[in-house]
FIGU-646931 format. One record per residue (C-alpha): chain; x, y, z; residue in three letters. Coordinates in nm, 3 decimals. Example, Ala and Ser with C-alpha at 12.3 -4.5 7.8 and 13.67 -1.06 7.14 Angstrom:
% FIGU-646931
SITE   cadena        px        py        pz   residuo
SITE        A     1.230    -0.450     0.780       ala
SITE        A     1.367    -0.106     0.714       ser
***
This chain:
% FIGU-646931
SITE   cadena        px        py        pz   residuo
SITE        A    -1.226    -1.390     1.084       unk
SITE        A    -1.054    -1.350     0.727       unk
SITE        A    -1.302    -1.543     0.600       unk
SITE        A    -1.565    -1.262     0.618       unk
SITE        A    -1.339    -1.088     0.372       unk
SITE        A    -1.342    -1.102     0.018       unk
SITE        A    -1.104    -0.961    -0.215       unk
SITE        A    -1.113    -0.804    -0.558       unk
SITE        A    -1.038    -0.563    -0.806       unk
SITE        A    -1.127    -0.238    -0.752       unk
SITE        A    -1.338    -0.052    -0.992       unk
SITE        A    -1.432     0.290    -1.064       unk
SITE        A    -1.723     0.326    -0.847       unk
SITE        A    -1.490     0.207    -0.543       unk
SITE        A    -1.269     0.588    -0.579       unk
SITE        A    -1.486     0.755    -0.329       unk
SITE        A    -1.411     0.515    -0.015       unk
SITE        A    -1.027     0.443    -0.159       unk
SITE        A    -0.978     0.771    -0.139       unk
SITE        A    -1.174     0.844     0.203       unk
SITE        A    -0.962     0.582     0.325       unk
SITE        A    -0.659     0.730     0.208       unk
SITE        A    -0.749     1.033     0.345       unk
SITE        A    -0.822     0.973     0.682       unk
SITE        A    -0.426     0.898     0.701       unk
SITE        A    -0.293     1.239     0.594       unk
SITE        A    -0.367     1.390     0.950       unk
SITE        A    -0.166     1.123     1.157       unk
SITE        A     0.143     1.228     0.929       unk
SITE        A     0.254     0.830     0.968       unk
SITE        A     0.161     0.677     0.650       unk
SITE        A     0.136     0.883     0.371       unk
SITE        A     0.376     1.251     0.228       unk
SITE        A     0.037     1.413     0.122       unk
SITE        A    -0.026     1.694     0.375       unk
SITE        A    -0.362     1.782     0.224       unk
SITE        A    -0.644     1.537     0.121       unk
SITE        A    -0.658     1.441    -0.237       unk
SITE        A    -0.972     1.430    -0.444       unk
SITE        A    -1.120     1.132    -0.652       unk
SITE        A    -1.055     1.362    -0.992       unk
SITE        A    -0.688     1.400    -0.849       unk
SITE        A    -0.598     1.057    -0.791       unk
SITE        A    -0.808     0.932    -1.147       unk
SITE        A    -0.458     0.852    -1.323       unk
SITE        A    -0.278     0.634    -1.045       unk
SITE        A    -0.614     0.486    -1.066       unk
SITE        A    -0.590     0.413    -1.432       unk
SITE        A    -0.199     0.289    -1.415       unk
SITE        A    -0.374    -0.030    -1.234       unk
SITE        A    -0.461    -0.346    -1.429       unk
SITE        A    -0.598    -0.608    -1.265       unk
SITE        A    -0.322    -0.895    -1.459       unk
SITE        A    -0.036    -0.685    -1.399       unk
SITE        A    -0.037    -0.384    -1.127       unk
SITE        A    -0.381    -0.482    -0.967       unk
SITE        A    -0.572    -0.269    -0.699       unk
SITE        A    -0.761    -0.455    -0.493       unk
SITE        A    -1.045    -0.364    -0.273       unk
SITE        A    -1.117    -0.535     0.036       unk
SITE        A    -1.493    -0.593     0.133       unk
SITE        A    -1.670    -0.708     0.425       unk
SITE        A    -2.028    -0.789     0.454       unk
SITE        A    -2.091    -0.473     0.169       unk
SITE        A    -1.836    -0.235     0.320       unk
SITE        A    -1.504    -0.184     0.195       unk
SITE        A    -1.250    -0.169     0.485       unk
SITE        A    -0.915    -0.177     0.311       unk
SITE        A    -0.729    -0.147    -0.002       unk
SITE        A    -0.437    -0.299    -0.166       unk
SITE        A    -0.224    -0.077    -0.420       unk
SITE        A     0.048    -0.259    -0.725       unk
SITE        A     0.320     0.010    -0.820       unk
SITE        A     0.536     0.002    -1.045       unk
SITE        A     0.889     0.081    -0.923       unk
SITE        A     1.094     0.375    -1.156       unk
SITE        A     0.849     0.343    -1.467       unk
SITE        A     1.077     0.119    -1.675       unk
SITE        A     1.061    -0.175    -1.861       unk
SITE        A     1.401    -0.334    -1.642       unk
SITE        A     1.201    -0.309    -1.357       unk
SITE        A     0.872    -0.482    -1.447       unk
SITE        A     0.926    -0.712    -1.201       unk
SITE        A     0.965    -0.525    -0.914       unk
SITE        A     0.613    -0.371    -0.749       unk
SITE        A     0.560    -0.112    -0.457       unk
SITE        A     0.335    -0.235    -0.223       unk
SITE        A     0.074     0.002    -0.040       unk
SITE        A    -0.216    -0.093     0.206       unk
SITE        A    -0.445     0.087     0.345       unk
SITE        A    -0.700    -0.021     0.616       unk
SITE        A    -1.039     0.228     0.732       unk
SITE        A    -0.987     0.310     1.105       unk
SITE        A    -1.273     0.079     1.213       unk
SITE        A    -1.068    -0.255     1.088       unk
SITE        A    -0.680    -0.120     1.176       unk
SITE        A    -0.539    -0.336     1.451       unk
SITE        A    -0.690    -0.636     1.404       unk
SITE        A    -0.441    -0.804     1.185       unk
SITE        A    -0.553    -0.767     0.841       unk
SITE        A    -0.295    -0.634     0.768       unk
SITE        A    -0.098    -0.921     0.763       unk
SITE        A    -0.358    -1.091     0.583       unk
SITE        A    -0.328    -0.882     0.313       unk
SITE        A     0.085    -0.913     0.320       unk
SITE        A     0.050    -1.303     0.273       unk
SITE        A    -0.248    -1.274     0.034       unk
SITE        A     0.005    -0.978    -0.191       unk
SITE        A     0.303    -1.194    -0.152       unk
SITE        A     0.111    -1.519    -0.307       unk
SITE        A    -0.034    -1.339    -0.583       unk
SITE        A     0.345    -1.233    -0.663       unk
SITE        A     0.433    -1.525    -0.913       unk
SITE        A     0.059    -1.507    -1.083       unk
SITE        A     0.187    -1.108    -1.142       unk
SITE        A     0.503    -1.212    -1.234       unk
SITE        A     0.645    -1.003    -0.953       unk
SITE        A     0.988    -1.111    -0.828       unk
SITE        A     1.057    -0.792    -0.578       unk
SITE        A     0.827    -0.633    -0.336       unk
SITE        A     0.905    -0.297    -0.234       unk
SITE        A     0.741    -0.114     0.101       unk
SITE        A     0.785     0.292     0.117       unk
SITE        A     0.754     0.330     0.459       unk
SITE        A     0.863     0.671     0.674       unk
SITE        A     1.132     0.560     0.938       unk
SITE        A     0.931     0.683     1.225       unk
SITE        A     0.619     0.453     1.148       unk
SITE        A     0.684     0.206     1.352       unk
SITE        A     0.415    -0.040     1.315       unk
SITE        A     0.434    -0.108     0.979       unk
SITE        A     0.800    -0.153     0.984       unk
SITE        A     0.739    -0.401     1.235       unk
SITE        A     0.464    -0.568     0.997       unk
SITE        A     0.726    -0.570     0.691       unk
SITE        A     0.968    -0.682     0.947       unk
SITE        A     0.733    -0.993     1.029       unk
SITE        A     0.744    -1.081     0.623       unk
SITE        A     1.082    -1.128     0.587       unk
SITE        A     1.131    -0.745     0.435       unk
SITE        A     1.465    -0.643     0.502       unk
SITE        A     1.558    -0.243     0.506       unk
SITE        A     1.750    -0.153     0.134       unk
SITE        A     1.728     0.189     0.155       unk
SITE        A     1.774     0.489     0.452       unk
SITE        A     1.707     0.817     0.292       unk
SITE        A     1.738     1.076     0.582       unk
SITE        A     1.539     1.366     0.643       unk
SITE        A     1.414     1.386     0.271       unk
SITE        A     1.028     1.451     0.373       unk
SITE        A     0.864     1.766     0.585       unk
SITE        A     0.576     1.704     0.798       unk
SITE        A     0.498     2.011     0.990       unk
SITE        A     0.783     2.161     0.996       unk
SITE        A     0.947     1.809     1.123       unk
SITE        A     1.206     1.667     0.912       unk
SITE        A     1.130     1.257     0.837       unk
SITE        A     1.346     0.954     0.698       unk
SITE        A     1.165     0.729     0.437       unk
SITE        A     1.297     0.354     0.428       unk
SITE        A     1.277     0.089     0.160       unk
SITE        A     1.169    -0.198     0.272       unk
SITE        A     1.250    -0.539     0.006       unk
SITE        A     1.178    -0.854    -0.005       unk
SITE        A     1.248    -1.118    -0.297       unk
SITE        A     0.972    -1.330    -0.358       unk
SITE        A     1.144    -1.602    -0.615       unk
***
């Protein structure tokens, strides 16, 4: 099936379904802190702090459509930390629950060395079950329980750092 896919860098005229994509996860209050949807003008800079040889973004297509989307972060902005990367997928409701997911773990985790990425990072809220469990599956190990330090309507949620060392 993963063979249908292909994989690569996202570009400018790919905002509109990154950020649809994005989007459509703000109302299940599982995946992301936004409580509002975010705009393609909005998101432009985050956009911009990708490269494709060092933080890439990566678009996932399939037969002309992009289903999913692979984000590179940097982690706390300084030069100590260059190689340690936030990891953030997103997958369009049509394709979610049919294990790309993991595809796109394994295919993020073998790009590390070519990024020269030693530490992945997942920001995942504690009550988000599946994708802990997908971390989980990788080898990610929790580093980090920060209690009650998000709101989602009204309902007080833990975030969890999820690491992994790649070298």
């Amino acid at each position: 099936m993963f063979e249908e896919f292909t994989i690569r860098d996202a570009e400018i005229r790919d905002m509109p379904i990154i950020i649809d994509i994005y989007n459509s996860t703000v109302p299940g209050r599982m995946v992301t802190a936004d409580l509002e949807p975010v705009s393609v003008e909005s998101r432009m800079h985050w956009f911009n702090d990708h490269s494709p040889t060092f933080r890439p973004l990566w678009v996932v297509v399939m037969e002309g459509r992009i289903c999913a989307w692979v984000s590179f972060q940097s982690f706390y902005g300084r030069p100590a930390y260059y190689s340690t990367a936030e990891i953030s997928i997103y997958i369009h409701h049509d394709f979610r629950g049919k294990k790309l997911g993991k595809y796109l773990i394994q295919k993020a985790i073998d790009a590390c060395p070519k990024l020269e990425i030693k530490t992945l990072l997942g920001f995942i809220f504690g009550h988000n079950e599946p994708s802990i469990k997908l971390f989980n599956s990788f080898g990610f190990e929790k580093w980090a329980h920060l209690p009650n330090v998000a709101e989602l309507d009204g309902v007080e949620r833990d975030l969890l750092i999820l690491g992994k060392r790649i070298v």
